[in-house]
C-alpha positions in Angstrom: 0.0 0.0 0.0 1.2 3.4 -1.1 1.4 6.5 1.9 -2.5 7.9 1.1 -3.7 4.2 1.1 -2.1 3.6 4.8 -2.9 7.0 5.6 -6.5 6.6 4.7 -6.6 3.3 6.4 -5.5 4.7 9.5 -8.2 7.2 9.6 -10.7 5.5 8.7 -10.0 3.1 12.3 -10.4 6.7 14.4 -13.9 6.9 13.4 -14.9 3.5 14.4 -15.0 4.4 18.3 -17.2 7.5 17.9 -19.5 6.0 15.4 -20.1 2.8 17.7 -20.7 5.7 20.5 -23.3 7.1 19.0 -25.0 3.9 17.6 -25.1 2.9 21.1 -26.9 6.3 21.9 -29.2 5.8 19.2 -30.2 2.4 20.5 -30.8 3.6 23.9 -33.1 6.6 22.4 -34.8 4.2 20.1 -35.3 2.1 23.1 -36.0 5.0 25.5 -38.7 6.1 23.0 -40.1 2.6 22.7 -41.0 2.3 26.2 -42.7 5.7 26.0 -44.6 4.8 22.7 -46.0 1.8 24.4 -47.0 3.6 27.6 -48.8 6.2 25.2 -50.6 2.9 23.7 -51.4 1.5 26.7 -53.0 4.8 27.7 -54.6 5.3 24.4 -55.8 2.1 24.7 -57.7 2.1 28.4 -58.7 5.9 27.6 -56.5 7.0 30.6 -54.5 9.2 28.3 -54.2 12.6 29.6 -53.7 16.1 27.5 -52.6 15.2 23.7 -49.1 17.0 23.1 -50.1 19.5 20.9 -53.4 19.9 23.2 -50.8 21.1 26.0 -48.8 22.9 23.5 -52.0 25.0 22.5 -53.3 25.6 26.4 -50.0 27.0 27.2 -50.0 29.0 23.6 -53.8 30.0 22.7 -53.2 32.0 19.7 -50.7 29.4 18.3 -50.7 29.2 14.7 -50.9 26.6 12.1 -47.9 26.6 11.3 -46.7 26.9 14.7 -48.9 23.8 15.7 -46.8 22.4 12.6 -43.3 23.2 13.7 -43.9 21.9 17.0 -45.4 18.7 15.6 -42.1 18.6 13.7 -39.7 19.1 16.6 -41.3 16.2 18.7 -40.6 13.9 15.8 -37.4 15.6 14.7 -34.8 12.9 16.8 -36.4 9.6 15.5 -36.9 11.0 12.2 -32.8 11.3 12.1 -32.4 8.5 13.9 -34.7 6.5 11.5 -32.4 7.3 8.6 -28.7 7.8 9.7 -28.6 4.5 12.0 -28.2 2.5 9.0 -25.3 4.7 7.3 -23.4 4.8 10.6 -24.2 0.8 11.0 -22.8 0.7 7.2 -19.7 2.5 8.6 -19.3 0.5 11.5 -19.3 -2.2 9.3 -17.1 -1.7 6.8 -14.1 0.1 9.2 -13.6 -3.1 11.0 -13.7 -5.1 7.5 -9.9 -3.8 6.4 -8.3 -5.0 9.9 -10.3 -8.2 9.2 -8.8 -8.8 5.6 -5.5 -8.1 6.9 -6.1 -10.8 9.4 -6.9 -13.0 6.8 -3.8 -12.5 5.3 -1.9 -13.5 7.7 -3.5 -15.9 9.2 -4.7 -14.6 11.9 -8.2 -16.6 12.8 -8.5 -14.7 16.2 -7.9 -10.9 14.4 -10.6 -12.1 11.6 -13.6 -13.3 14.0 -12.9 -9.9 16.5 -13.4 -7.7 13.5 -16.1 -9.7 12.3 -17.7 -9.4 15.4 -17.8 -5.9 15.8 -19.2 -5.3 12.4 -22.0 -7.6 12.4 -22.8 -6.3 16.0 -22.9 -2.6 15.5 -25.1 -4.0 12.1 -27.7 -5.3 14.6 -27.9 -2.3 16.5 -28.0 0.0 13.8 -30.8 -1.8 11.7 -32.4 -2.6 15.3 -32.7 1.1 16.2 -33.6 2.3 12.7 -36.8 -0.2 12.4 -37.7 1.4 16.8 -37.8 4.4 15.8 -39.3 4.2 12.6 -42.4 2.4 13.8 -42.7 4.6 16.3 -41.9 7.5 14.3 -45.0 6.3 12.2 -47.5 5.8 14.3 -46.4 9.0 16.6 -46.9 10.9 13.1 -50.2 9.6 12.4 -51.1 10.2 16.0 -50.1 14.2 16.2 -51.2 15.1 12.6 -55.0 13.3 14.0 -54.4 15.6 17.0 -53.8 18.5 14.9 -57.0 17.8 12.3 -59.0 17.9 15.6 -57.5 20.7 17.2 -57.5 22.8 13.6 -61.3 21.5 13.2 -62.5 22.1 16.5 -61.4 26.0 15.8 -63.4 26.1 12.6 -66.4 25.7 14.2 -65.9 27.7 17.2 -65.0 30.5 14.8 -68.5 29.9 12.7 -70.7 30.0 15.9 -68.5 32.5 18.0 
């Protein structure tokens, strides 16, 4: 391998600790926002379920806007909507960085440098496709749920304003 090769090979390995960082932060999110999704089902489902998000959004900002209604609808969804689609790329990353230390194991014969590098790339695969399906699911449903909220809320302010 030429100087740029090596060099590039080198650099590549330093990015392989932060991206399995924040693929582990993702999974806990996804996970994080899992357990809240299926509370919020639970609740939806016995009719326990208190104030709807943008329901307490509105009550603490009456002469919120559409578009304001929008943006906030946004923001709530904002951190599984990224983690929905950059999970993969980073679990792509984390895949291939450990795959050059891997071939270079093979060709030397090295079974026990092969199967740690193998390791480590099908593992942060898992947890990357793992946390990308979480939080799209809930990302989903969420969606559906808040833009319902908001036809109500939007609704309900039609007719107030044509009998008011």
């Amino acid at each position: 391998m030429n100087t740029l090769e090596i060099l590039m090979f080198e650099v590549s390995k330093l990015f392989l600790t932060p991206v399995l960082v924040i693929l582990s932060g993702m999974f806990v999110l996804a996970m994080l926002q899992m357990g809240s999704f299926l509370s919020e089902l639970l609740s939806r489902a016995t009719g326990r379920g208190g104030a709807k998000p943008l329901t307490r959004f509105r009550a603490k900002n009456p002469k919120t806007s559409r578009d304001a209604l929008e943006l906030h609808l946004l923001r709530r969804l904002e951190m599984l909507r990224v983690v929905s689609r950059i999970a993969p790329m980073l679990g792509l990353v984390a895949t291939m960085i450990p795959m050059g230390p891997a071939l270079v194991a093979v060709s030397q014969g090295d079974t026990g440098g092969i199967a740690e590098n193998l390791v480590i790339a099908f593992s942060a695969v898992i947890i990357a496709l793992l946390s990308a399906a979480i939080a799209y699911t809930v990302l989903s449903v969420r969606r559906r749920w808040l833009l319902e909220e908001l036809d109500g809320l939007l609704s309900a302010n039609g007719r107030e304003a044509r009998h008011g």
